[in-house]
Residue, then its C-alpha position, 0 to 999 in steps of 0.5 A: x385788512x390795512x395790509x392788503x390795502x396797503x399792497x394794492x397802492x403803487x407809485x409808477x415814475x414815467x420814463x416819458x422825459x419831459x414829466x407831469x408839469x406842476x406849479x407850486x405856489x409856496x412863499x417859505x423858501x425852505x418849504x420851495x427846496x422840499x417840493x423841488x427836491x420831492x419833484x425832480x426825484x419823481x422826474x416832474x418839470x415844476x415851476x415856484x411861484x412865491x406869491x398868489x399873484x405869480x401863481x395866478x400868472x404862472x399858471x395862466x401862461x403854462x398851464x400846468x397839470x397840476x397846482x399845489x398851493x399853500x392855502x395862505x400866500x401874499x397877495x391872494x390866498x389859495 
């Protein structure tokens, strides 16, 4: 049933300080709030990049664990 399904899924926050590190790739600036606010509460180290190419960049540079990336983003899309 969807409620035994439903049991099995958890949400773990490590107590490792310094977190997963994540790249956002996100030009709407209210949108860049949420993720940094959802982030920080998670205790993920994230950076924002506004454009494709910052993204690009960013990523090449710290290679972070993991990218969320609009699909459209000035520059190059994701």
């Amino acid at each position: 049933s969807a409620a035994s399904s439903d049991a099995d899924l958890e949400i773990t926050i490590s107590d490792d300080p310094v977190g997963l590190q994540v790249l956002v790739a996100e030009e709407n600036d209210i949108n860049q709030i949420v993720f940094s606010q959802i982030l920080e509460g998670l205790g993920s180290r994230h950076m924002l990049a506004a454009t494709g190419a910052e993204a690009v960049r960013l990523w090449a540079e710290h290679r972070p664990q993991i990218v969320l990336m609009a699909i459209s983003l000035p520059g190059f899309n994701g």
